[in-house]
C-alpha angles and dihedrals in degrees: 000000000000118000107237113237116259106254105239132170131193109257129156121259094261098045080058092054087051101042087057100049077049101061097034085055093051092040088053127023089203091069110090136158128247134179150080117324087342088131125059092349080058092217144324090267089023087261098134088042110170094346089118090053081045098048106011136246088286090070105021086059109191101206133200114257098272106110092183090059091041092057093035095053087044095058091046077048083049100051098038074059112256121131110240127203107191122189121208111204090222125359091238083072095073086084085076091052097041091118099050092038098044112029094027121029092037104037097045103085089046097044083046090066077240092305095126140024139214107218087176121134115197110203116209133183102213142176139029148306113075102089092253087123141204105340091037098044115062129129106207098160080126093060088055095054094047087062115086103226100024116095123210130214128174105186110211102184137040086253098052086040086071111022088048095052092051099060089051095055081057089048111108081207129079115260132201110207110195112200117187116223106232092055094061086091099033100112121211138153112291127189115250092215130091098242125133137217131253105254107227094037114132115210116211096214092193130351124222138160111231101058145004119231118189115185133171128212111340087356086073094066086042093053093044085050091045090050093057091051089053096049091059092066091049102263115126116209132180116222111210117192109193079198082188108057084190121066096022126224097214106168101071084063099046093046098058096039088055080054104044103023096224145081136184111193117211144202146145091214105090116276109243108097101350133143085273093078096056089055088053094051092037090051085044096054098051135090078265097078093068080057093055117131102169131023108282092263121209127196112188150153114299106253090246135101119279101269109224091219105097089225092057099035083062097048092054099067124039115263126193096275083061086045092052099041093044099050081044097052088041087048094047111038098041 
C-alpha cells in the first residue's frame, strides 16, 4: 500500500507560527495568547495577525507592559490547567520575567515533588539584524539552557515554525520558543496538518564529507548558502540543525563528526560562554574526539553590543562570506 504524501503549502515563516497557535487553540479550548499588542495590533512583528477576531478578546489577551506580571500570570494559568502561549515582544524582554521563567515555571514540578505541571510555551523574536539596536538584538538561548525545567526550541524553517510549536504547546513542561527575526518573512513549505513535531530531534540539513557545520536559528540558512558557495570550489560540508537546544539531539552530530573529522560551530549569540560551547564539549567528550582531524572550530557573534549601524549590525555576528572563509581555512589547512 502506497503512503499517501503529506499535504504542504508555501506559507511564510510567521503565517506558520499562526496557523499552529490556530490550530492548537481550535483543537483545545484551554490553549490562549497573552502578551503585549498581540490583539488588534495583531503582534509586535504581525505574528499573531486577525486570531483575536478569530477567537475573541477572552483567549487573544492584550496585557499591560509588565512582563514579570505576563509570565507570572501565565504559569498560575498553567497550574489552574490551562495551556498559555506568551509572547514576548523581543527576547531581550525576559529579563523582565527571570524570576517567573527561571525560579517559578521551571522549578514547580521538581519542588512538587511532580504534583503539577507548567504546560506553558514563551515565544520570543530574538536576534539581529533589523537596526533595533542594543537593548532589542540579543541572542540568550544560552541563558534558557542553562536553566534545569525549562526546553528550548529555535525553529529554523516555516515547517519547524509550526510543527515545532506545536509540540511545545503539548509539552507539560514549560517551553521557551525562540523565533529570529529575519526569518518571519523566509517562505517555505510548510504541512497542512496539525502534527507536531518530536522536541530533541536534530535535522541534517545537508551531508557532506569534508566538514561538519552545525547552526542554530538564521545561522542555519548562512551556513546552507555558505555551503553552496563551498561546493563550488569543490568542499563538501554537512549542516546540522539541532532545531531543540534542550534537550539536545546529540548523535546526528557525533555521528558526522566521527565521518568527516571536522566541525565548525556556529551562532549568532557572542562567543564567550554560548551554546556553542556545549556542542564543543559534547562533541569532545564522544567517541568523536578520538576522529578529529582539526581543532573543534567556533564562529560566532563579537562580545560586544549589537551596533545600530547596519554596517556594523551586520560585522557583529558571522554572515555566510565568514562561513564560507572560516569551513575553507579549517579544510585546508587541516
Amino acid at each position: 500500500m502506497t503512503a499517501v504524501a503529506e499535504q504542504t503549502r508555501t506559507l511564510t515563516y510567521a503565517e506558520a507560527v499562526r496557523e499552529a497557535l490556530a490550530q492548537a487553540m481550535t483543537a483545545d479550548e484551554r490553549v490562549f495568547l497573552l502578551g503585549e499588542d498581540v490583539g488588534t495590533y495583531g503582534g509586535a512583528f504581525g505574528v499573531t495577525g486577525d486570531l483575536v477576531h478569530r477567537f475573541g478578546e477572552e483567549r487573544i489577551r492584550d496585557t499591560p507592559i509588565s512582563e514579570l506580571g505576563i509570565v507570572g500570570a501565565a504559569v498560575g494559568a498553567a497550574l489552574a490547567g490551562m495551556r498559555p502561549v506568551v509572547e514576548i515582544q523581543f527576547s531581550d524582554f525576559t529579563a523582565q520575567a527571570m524570576d517567573q521563567i527561571v525560579n517559578q515555571a521551571a522549578k514547580i514540578h521538581f519542588m512538587l515533588g511532580g504534583a503539577a505541571t507548567v504546560p506553558m510555551v514563551l515565544r520570543a523574536p530574538t536576534g539581529s539584524g533589523t537596526g533595533a539596536a542594543a537593548q532589542h538584538s540579543q541572542s540568550l538561548e544560552a541563558w534558557f539552557t542553562h536553566v534545569p525545567g525549562l526546553k528550548v526550541v529555535m525553529p529554523a524553517t516555516p515547517a519547524d515554525a509550526k510543527t515545532l510549536l506545536l509540540a511545545a504547546i503539548d509539552d507539560p513542561n514549560p517551553v521557551i520558543v525562540l523565533e529570529h527575526k529575519l526569518l518571519y518573512k523566509q517562505s517555505g513549505p510548510v504541512p497542512e496538518a496539525a502534527t507536531p513535531a518530536r522536541l530533541g530531534e536534530a535535522a541534517v540539513r545537508r551531508t557532506g564529507t569534508d566538514l561538519t557545520i552545525v547552526a542554530t536559528g538564521v545561522m542555519v540558512s548562512r551556513a546552507l548558502e555558505a555551503a553552496e558557495q563551498l561546493a563550488a570550489d569543490g568542499v563538501e560540508v554537512s549542516v546540522i540543525d539541532p532545531r531543540t537546544l534542550k534537550p539536545l539531539d546529540a548523535q546526528p552530530i557525533v555521528d558526522d563528526v566521527i565521518r568527516t573529522g571536522r566541525a565548525l560551530l556556529v551562532q549568532e549569540a557572542p562567543k564567550t560562554a554560548g551554546f556553542m560551547a556545549e556542542i564543543a564539549a559534547t562533541i569532545g567528550e564522544s567517541p568523536a574526539f578520538g576522529h578529529l582531524r582539526a581543532p573543534i572550530a567556533r564562529l560566532c557573534g563579537l562580545d560586544v553590543p549589537i551596533p545600530y549601524a547596519p554596517q556594523l549590525e551586520r560585522a557583529a555576528v558571522p554572515q555566510a562570506g565568514d562561513i564560507v572563509r572560516e569551513a575553507t581555512d579549517l579544510v585546508r589547512r587541516w
